[in-house]
Steps between C-alpha positions, in 0.01 A plus 500: 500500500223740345568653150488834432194690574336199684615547847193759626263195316625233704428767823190387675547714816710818489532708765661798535556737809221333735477652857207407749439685856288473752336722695256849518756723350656280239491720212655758736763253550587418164522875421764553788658137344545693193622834591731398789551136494379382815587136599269260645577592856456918457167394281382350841612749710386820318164371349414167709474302131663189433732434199348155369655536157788755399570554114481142392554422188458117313442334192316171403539300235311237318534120649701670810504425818599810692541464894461764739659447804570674884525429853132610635408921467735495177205636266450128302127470570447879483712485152282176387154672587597803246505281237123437457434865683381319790652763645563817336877668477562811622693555145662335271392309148362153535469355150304153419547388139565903389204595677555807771330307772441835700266604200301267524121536638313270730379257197829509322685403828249203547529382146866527532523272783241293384710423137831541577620472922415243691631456869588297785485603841687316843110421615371376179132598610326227393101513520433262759113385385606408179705221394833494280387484107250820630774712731763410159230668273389769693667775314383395218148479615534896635562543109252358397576206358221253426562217773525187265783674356659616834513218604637351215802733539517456899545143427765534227661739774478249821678233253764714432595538910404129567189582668276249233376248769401808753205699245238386764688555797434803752782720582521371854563134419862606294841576650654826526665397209234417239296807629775721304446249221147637503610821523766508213201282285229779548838767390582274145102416463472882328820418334656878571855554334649616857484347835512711833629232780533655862705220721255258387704221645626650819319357768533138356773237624761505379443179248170535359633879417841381314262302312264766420752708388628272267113410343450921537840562253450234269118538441577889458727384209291256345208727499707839381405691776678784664534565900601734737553292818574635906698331730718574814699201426815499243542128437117533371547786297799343313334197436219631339602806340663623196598826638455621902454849612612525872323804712579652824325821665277522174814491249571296250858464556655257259290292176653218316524110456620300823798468379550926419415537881714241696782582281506816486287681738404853504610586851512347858186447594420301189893309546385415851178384367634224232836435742389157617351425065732181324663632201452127377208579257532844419930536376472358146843400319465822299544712794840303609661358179857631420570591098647227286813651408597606925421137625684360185814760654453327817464174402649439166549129544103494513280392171225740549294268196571209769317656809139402625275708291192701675280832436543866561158468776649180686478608870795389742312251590480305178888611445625358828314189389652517172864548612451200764338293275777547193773519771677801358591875594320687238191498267419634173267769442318460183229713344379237256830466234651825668757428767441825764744399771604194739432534884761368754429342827680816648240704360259299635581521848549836491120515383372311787726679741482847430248718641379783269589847538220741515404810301492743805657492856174572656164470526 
């Protein structure tokens, strides 16, 4: 948790309000959006524009991972492209590191991507006439790094992703695979402070992209870097991301940790969305212990000192394993020498039973 006054420092994207349409009279558009609240569909009707984005608004931290996901036409690539004004909002505030990225001139732009966003696209776009050490340094080489040194850092880079043995290989002789190695060596090779990933790993099998989004979370970590990541698929999202923003027709229309949204989602259309999600890793024993004194009311034969001991971020799986193991109906709660509650094996049925209730009735 941030102290006091340190929460805007630890912001590395913040932005607030971001629309994006498309079309000849978009401005037009986004006047009528303002004085009469058109949805997407009268937007289309009246003025033949397109509602990529409407009013989005999302924060970054430092070190997080932050997933964007939708089914396809949701607004996540359109939302992703904003970030580095490779596309430019229709209005809104977009700010990198406390910069106003729509103040920014042509230079300014280019020097911010250059320093500070790097970014991974579903076709990696590897140069095809040069081999892997050159396509991993190439951004570096369009800043004009001297090449003894780019290539120093390229190959630091390619041994961070594995790719060591594969410098003088050409693009065409590596899987589908270690061609997004390349592609996320050439983003860490500039060493930016925030990653832009669009599906990198979408149009690998199913394996090799399990794998890569294991290497793609932990190497994030272990090099401090902070991501925005797109994806159509859920189970990706929650196993790489710290928090997940879920769109639909443009909106962001719930933002939180995997276990915020499958818990407690914000309406139906996000409840239908997580209905078929395990609760196994995301309920913690926090969420489901009982207080001391009510299961001591219940149970007053019970030592509570006596019962299996775990943590307050044990997920049900771990408890279940716990309460098999130990061969009792309850476990202690503890918060290092602080006893917070004791969960029962009622309570943990319930958990995996129940299906969450949602914020809204409709979409």
């Amino acid at each position: 948790m941030s102290t006091p006054g340190t929460e805007s420092q630890d912001v590395l994207i913040d932005c607030k309000a971001v629309w994006k349409v498309f079309g000849d009279q978009a401005s037009q558009a986004m006047q009528a959006i303002a004085d009469r609240g058109l949805s997407k569909t009268e937007v289309l009707r009246e003025f033949d524009c397109v509602v990529g984005v409407s009013n989005a608004d999302i924060q970054v931290r430092k070190g997080e991972i932050f997933c964007i996901m939708g089914l396809s036409g949701s607004g996540k690539s359109t939302l992703i492209r904003l970030l580095n004004r490779l596309i430019e909002p229709s209005g809104g505030e977009i700010r990198i590191k406390g910069q106003n990225l729509m103040r920014l001139n042509a230079a300014e732009l280019r020097a911010m991507r250059a320093k500070h966003i790097g970014m991974v696209f579903q076709a990696v776009a590897l140069l095809p006439h040069r081999n892997v050490l050159e396509n991993a340094a190439f951004g570096l080489e369009v800043q004009g790094v001297p090449k003894a040194e780019r290539h120093r850092i390229a190959t630091a880079a390619l041994a961070k992703v594995g790719l060591s043995d594969w410098t003088h290989k050409m693009p065409r002789e590596l899987s589908g695979g270690m061609q997004q190695r390349v592609g996320l060596a050439r983003a860490i090779a500039a060493d930016p402070e925030i990653i832009l990933m669009d599906e990198p790993f979408s149009a690998l099998d199913p394996l090799i992209r399990r794998q890569l989004q294991d290497e793609f979370r932990q190497l994030a970590k272990e090099l401090g870097k902070s991501a925005v990541f797109i994806t159509h698929d859920l189970d990706e999202a929650m196993r790489i991301g710290d928090r997940i923003a879920i769109m639909k027709d443009g909106v962001i229309v719930q933002t939180g940790t995997a276990a915020d949204i499958v818990l407690n989602p914000a309406n139906a259309y996000v409840a239908e969305f997580v209905a078929g999600i395990s609760h196994l890793h995301l309920v913690t024993a926090r969420s489901v212990l009982s207080p001391v004194a009510a299961f001591q009311t219940s149970n007053p034969q019970v030592d509570v000192q006596a019962l299996p001991r775990t943590v307050p971020d044990a997920d049900l799986d771990a408890l279940i394993a716990l309460m098999v193991d130990a061969d009792h109906h309850a476990i202690a709660v503890w918060d290092n020498n602080t006893l917070l509650g004791v969960v029962t094996s009622k309570a943990l049925l319930k958990s995996v039973q129940e299906k969450p209730a949602h914020g809204a009735a409709q979409d």
